[in-house]
N, C-alpha and C positions, 0 to 999 in steps of 0.2 A: 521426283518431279513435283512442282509447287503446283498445288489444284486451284490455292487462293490465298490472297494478302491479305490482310486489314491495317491499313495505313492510317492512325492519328485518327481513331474516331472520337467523336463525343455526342452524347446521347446524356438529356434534361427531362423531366418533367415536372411541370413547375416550376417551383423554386430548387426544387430536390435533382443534385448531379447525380446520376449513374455511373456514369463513362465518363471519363474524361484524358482524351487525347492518346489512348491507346493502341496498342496495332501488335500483329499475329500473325504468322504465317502458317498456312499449313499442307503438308504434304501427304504424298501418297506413303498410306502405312502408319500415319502419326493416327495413334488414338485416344483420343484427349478426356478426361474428365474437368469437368468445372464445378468449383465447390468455394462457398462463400455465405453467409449470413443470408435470411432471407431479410429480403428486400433490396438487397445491394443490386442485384439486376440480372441475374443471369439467364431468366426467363427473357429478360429483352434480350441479353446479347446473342443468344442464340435465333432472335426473332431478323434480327438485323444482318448474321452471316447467312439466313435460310431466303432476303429478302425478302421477310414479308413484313417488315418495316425498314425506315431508312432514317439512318445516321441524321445530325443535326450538322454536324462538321463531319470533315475528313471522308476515304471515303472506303470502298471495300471491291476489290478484284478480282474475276473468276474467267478460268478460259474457257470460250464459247463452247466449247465440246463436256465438260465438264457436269455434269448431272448430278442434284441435290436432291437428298429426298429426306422432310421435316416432319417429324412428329410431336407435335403441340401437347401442353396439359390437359389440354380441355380439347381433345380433336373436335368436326364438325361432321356431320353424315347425314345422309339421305336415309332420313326413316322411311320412306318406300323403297332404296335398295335391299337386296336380298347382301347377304353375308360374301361373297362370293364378286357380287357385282362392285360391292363397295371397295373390296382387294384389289382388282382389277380396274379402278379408276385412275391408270396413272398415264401419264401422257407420251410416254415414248410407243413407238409403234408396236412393238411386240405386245403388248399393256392393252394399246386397242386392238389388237387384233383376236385375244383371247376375250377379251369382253362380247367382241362381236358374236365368236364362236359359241360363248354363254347363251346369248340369248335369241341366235339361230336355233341351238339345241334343245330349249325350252318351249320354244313357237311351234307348234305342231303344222302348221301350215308353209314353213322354210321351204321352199322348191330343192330336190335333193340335187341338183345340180352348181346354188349355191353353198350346199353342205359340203361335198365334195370341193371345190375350190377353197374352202374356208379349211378344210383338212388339210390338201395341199400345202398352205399356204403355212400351214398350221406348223404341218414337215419341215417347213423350207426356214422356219425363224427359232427352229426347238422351241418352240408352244407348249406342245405337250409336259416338256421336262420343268417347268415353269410353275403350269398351273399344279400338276401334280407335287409340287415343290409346294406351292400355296397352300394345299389340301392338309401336307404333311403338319407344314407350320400353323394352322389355325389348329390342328386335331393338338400336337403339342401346348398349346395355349388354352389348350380346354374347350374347344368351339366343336362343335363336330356335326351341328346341323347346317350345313352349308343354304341351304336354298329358307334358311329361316328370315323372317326382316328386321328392320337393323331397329325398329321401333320396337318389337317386343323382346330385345336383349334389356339386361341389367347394365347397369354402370362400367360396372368391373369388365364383362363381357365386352361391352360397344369399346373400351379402351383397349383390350387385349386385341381384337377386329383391326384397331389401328395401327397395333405394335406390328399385327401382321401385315399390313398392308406396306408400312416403313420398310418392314425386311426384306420384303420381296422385288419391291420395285425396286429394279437393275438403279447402282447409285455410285456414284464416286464416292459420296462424302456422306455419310446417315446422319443426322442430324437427331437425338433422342431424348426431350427432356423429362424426366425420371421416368425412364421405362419400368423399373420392378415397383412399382403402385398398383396395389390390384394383384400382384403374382404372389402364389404360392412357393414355398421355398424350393418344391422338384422343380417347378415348371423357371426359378431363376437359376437353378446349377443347369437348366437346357441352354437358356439364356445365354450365359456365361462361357460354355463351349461352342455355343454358334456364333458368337460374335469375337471368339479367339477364333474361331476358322476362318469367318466373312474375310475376304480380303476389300482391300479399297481402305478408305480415314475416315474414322469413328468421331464425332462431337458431343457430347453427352452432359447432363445434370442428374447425377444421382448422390442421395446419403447413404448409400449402401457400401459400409467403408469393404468387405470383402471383395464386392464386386469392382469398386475402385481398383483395389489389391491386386485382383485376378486378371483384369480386362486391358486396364491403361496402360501405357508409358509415359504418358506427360500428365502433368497437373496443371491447371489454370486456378489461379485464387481470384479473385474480382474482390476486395478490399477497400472503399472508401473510395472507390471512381478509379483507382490505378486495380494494373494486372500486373499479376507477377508469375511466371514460367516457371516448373521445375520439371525437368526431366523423373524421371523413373515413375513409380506404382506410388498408391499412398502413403507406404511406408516410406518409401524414401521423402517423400514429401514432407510430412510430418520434422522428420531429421533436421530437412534442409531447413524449414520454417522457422524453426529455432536458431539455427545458426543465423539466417538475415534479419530475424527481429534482435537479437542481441549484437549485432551488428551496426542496427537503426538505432539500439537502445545508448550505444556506445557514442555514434558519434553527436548526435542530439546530447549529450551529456558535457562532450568536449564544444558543442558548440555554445551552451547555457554558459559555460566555466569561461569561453570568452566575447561572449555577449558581460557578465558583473566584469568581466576586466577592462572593455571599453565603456562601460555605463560609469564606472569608478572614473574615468580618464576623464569622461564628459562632465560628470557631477563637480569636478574639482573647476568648471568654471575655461573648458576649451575654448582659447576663441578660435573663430574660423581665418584667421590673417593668414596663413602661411599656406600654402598648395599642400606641404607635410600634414598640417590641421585639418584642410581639406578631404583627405582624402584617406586620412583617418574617422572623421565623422561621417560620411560615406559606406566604409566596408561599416561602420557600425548598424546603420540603416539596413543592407546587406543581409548580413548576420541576423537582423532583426524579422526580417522577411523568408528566411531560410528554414523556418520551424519544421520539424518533422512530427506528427502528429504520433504517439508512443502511448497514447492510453491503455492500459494495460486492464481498466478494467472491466470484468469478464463477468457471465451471470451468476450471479448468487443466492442462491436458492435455502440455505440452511435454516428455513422454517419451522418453528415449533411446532409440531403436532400434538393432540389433545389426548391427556391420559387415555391410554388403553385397559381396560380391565381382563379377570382370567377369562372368561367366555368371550370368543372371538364369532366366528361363523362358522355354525353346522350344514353341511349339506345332506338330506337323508332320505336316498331313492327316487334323484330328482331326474322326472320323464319329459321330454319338448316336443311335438308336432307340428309339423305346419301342414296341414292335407296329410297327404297319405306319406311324408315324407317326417321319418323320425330323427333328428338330430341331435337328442339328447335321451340314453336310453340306461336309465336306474344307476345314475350315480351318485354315488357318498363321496365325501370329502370332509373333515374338519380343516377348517384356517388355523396353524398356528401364526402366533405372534408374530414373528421372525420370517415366516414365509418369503421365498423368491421365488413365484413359479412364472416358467413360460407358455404360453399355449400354442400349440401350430396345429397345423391341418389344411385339408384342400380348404380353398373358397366356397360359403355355401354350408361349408360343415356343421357347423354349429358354434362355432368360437366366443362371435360377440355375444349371438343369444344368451351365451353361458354368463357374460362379463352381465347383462340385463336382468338375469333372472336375480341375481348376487347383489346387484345392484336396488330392486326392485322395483326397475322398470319395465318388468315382464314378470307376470306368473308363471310358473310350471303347470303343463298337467296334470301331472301330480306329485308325490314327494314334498317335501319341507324344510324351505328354509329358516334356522333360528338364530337371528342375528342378536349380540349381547348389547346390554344396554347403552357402555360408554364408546360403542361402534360409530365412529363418524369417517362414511364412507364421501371418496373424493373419485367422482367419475370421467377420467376425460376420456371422450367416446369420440370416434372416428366423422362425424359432422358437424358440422360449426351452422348448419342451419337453423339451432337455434339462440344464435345473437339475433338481436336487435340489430339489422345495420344504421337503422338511424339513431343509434345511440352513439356517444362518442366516446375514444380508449377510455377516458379517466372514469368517465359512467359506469362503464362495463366493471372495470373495476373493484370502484367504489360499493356498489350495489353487492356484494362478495363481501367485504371488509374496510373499511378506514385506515385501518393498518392493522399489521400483523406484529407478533414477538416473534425474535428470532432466538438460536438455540441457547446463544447467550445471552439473552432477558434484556437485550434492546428493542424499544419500538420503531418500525421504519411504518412512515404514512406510504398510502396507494402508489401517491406521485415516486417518491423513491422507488420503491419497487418496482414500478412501471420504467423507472429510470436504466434498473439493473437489468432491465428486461430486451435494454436497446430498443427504449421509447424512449424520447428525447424531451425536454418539457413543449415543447414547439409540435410536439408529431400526439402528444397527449389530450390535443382537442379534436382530432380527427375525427370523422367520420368513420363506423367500423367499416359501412361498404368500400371507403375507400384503400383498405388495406390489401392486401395481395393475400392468397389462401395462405403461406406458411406462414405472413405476420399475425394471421388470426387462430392459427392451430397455435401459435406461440403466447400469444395474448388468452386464449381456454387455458391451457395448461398452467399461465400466474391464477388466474380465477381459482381452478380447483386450488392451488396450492394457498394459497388467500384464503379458504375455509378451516384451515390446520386440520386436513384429516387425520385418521390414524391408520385407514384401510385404502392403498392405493389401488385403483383398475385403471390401467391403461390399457386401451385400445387402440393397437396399431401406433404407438407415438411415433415412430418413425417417419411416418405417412408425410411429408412436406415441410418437418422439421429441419436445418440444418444441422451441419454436423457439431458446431461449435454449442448447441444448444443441447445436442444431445448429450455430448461428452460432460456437460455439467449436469444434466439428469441423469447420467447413469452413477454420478459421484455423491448428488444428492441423493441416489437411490442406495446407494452404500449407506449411509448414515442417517437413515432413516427408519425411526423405533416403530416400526410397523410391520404391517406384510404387506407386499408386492405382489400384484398378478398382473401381467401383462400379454397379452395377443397380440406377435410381432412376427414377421416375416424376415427380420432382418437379422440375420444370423451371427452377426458381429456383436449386437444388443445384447442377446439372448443371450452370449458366449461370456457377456460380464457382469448380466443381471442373474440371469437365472441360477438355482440349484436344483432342479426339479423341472421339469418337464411335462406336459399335458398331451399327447397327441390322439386330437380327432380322425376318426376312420369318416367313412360317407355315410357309417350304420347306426352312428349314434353313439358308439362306444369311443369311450375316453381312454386310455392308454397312460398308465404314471410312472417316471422313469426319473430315477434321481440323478445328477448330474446335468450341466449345461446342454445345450444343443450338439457342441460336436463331440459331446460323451454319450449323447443320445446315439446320433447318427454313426459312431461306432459300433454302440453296442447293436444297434437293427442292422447292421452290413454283414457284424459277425454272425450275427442270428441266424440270418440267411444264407452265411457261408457254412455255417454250422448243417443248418437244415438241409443241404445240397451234398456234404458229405455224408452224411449217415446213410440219405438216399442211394447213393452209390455205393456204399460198403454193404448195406441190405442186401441191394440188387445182386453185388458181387458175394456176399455169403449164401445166398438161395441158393444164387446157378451153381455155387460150388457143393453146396451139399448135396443137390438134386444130383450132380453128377457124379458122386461119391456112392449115393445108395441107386443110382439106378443100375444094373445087372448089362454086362457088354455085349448086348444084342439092340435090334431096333423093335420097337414094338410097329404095329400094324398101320397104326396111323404116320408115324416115324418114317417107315418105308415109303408110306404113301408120298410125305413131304419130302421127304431128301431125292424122290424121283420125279416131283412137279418146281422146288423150288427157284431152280435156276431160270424155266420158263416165266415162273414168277414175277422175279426178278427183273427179268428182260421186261414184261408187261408195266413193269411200277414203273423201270429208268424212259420208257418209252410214253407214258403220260403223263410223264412230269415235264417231258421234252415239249409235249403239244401244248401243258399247259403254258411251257415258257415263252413260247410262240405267240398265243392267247393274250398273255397280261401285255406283250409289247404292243398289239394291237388296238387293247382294251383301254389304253393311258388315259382315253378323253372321257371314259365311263367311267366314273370313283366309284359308284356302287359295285357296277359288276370285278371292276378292280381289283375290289374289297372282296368279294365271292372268290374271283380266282386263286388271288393270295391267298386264303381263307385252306382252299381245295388242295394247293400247291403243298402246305405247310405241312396237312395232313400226309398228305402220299408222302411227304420225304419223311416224316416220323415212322411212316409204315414199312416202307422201303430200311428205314433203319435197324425198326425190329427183325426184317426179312434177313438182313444181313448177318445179324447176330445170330440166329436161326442156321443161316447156310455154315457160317464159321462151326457151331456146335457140332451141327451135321456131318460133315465132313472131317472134324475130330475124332466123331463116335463111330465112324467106319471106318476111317484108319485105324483105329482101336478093335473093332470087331475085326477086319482085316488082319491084323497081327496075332490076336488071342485063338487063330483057326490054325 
């Protein structure tokens, strides 16, 4: 079933086309990724299928029954809502009706007769399974103080509140543009399997080429104002891309070859007498208007960086606090040369800190860093709030370098680079406020490389970059006579930059693992799978020798057990039964929820050991039984 068209839009600002004349359909089950250059638009064009802008031409159609639910870069909230209230803002009635229920249940003075009818009612629309659904997806998100307000969350947090609020409200078509910003890598493999189950059509802007990988079936490219459609995951995409640019490449080639064969016919002096003349000089014109735009070139990065000497950077028993919260707890490391490390961990953990201490823009508590003399460190850190926005690109620049040598002892001035940067000479006097966040994350990143470090920190680059931009920093990162460290979330990066590994706990402790991410995340699965059987071959060697040396009689307390445990038994299956009664009642209490699951858990663990118990039991009197 089609949920919505988009027939022949076009979308300007300024002088500058976005869109131009495009159109889309999309259905129920299509879930789409769009990926394209920043600036090209796809922040609009998803502003324009979520309506909350509107097309300049053409126009876009949805049926009246149809329910859209949009999560913006930059959401907006009620810093007086509570975490909980802000979820529950969405406009279809069930949406109100749980909101309402919130904030009866808060009000101590609710007449219990309206409480009762809002339960009711509560019943009658699955309320209940909703918000507890709500409660599940913020606590996955890392949120877990429901009644906190939306003013004293962090950045990270107030964005994740929103991803929560996108997922929950009942939707045809979710609309996400780059949902993993801000997420930790467990909390985007959560990601990744709730959005393969969600049923309904996915719209989405992310550079997380896995989660493209994992999630989609269709690709959207947004290219110079036109789109182009390809069916399957990224990888397929990527295939197909190549086949229709050498496609583009080809016939552009054939059309130049007979553009000089009619210029040649003109040059020798065509008159236009004959309708033949005619109308030959005509397709020339044609032909001439028919250009297919095939520029092929792409960013180029291969910057010289500035001698490196043997002393690189010491790390030696470096400690971080912030309050009573330790993030960084006695670690060493020397920098070699050659380094590629990655850093992960939850959010919060200590990641950047570590990139600032290195950097020294943060002290440690204590420990010591001993950076070597011909160390020229190149910082690009996850905020852009310190440009100048009244400054303009070529300033920003400029103020970096005039120009740089490149690795083959050419000079390129600012302006080229800024060129290769996809700034235009025309888009080089801009204003930086007037850029969009990923042309100015892209624009930091020439700056540092502008200085010719030799020690790269990146922070998060993936954060708003596109993909086209990445894949040529990850190439430049190959062939760069330095060391690498970067803090990134995006597991595809890591799988090509990294050989080495850093993982932050919540305790302060740094964790070093050589090999990529998903040589990482092997080895911690096996770890654990490791750990999980030894546990059980223990368990299973104990009871086996216990029952080896013990003598075939019951001891006293034995007897005691093997003649109480069945009532036992009956007792555990019996309030585990009340409690199950309990939590279906309890749905609109998340605390006491949380208690009873809590109670529930235990008794079936106890209940387990009693079982194992009874089994023994009844072996070892069969056994006495036989041996009389």
């Amino acid at each position: 079933m089609n949920l919505l068209s988009i027939e022949n839009i076009s979308k300007s600002y300024s002088e500058k086309i976005l869109l131009n004349q495009i159109s889309l359909g999309i259905s129920e089950g299509d879930k789409i990724g769009i990926i394209g250059i920043n600036g090209v638009g796809k922040s609009t064009f998803l502003k324009l299928v979520a309506g909350v802008e509107y097309p300049d031409e053409g126009r876009i159609i949805k049926g009246n029954s149809v329910a859209i639910e949009y999560l913006p870069q930059n959401p907006s909230f009620d810093p007086e809502a509570t975490v909980l209230e802000q979820v529950f803002r969405g406009d279809s009635p069930v949406m109100k009706l749980i909101m309402e229920y919130e904030k009866a249940v808060q009000d101590p003075d609710t007449p219990s007769e309206s409480l009762i009818k809002l339960s009711a009612d509560m019943d009658r629309m699955n309320g209940w399974s909703l918000e507890s659904e709500a409660k599940e997806v913020l606590t996955k998100l890392g949120v877990t103080e429901f009644q906190d307000k939306m003013q004293i969350l962090s950045g990270g947090q107030k964005k994740r509140v929103a991803l929560a609020t996108a997922l929950i409200n009942p939707s045809d078509l979710l609309i996400l543009d780059e949902p993993t910003n801000h997420l930790d890598n467990t909390t985007i493999d959560w990601l990744e399997e709730y959005l393969n189950k969600r049923k309904g059509a996915l719209l989405m802007i992310t550079h997380d080429r896995y989660f493209l990988d994992r999630v989609v079936n269709e690709i959207v490219e947004l290219d110079r104002g036109s789109l182009y459609l390809y069916k399957g995951n990224y990888s397929n995409f990527i295939e197909k891309k190549i086949e229709r640019e050498e496609s583009e490449t080809a016939t552009e080639r054939k059309r130049q070859t007979l553009l000089k064969k009619e210029l040649a016919w003109i040059s020798r002096g065509a008159k236009a007498r004959t309708t033949k003349q005619k109308a030959r000089i005509e397709r020339f014109e044609k032909l001439n208007e028919k250009g297919i735009d095939i520029n092929d070139e792409k960013l180029d990065i291969s910057v010289a960086g500035s001698r490196l000497g043997k002393k690189i950077i010491e790390l030696e028993n470096i400690s971080k606090a912030f309050g009573d919260k330790r993030v960084i707890d006695d670690f060493s490391y020397i920098i070699l040369r050659n380094d590629r490390v990655g850093i992960i961990g939850p959010n919060g953990s200590g990641k950047s800190t570590l990139m600032n201490i290195i950097s020294g823009r943060l002290e440690a508590d204590s420990g010591k860093v001993d950076i070597g003399e011909t160390v020229r460190i190149g910082h690009f850190c996850q905020e852009t709030y310190h440009m100048d926005d009244s400054k303009r690109v070529i300033e920003y620049i400029k103020d970096a370098a005039e120009y740089v040598e490149t690795a083959e002892g050419y000079k390129i001035t600012a302006s080229q680079m800024l060129e290769k940067f996809l700034f235009p000479p025309a888009a080089q006097w801009t204003p930086i406020a007037k850029l969009s966040g990923g042309e100015k994350r892209r624009l930091h990143l020439l700056r540092v490389l502008m200085e010719s470090p030799n020690i790269l920190l990146l922070d998060e680059p993936t954060n708003d970059l596109d993909i086209e931009t990445l894949t040529i920093l990850e190439d430049y990162i190959e062939g760069f006579a330095g060391a690498v460290i970067a803090v990134s979330h995006d597991r595809y990066f890591l799988d090509k930059v990294a050989d080495k590994i850093f993982a932050f706990n919540n305790k302060g402790k740094i964790q070093q693992h050589l090999g990529n991410y998903t040589d990482f995340k092997i080895d911690t699965d096996s770890e654990k799978e490791d750990k999980s059987k030894v546990k059980e071959a223990d368990n299973s060697r104990n009871t086996t020798e216990r029952t080896k040396e013990r003598p075939v009689k019951f001891s006293y307390k034995e007897q005691k057990e093997y003649d109480e445990i069945d009532e036992v038994i009956a007792g555990l299956e019996e309030k585990i039964q009340q409690l199950e009664e309990a939590i279906k009642t309890a749905s609109a209490d998340y605390v006491l929820l949380q208690q009873l699951m809590t109670e529930k858990e235990a008794l079936e663990s106890q209940l387990e050991g009693k079982m194992e118990r009874w089994v023994y039991l009844n072996e070892l009197a069969e056994k006495i039984g036989k041996s009389k």
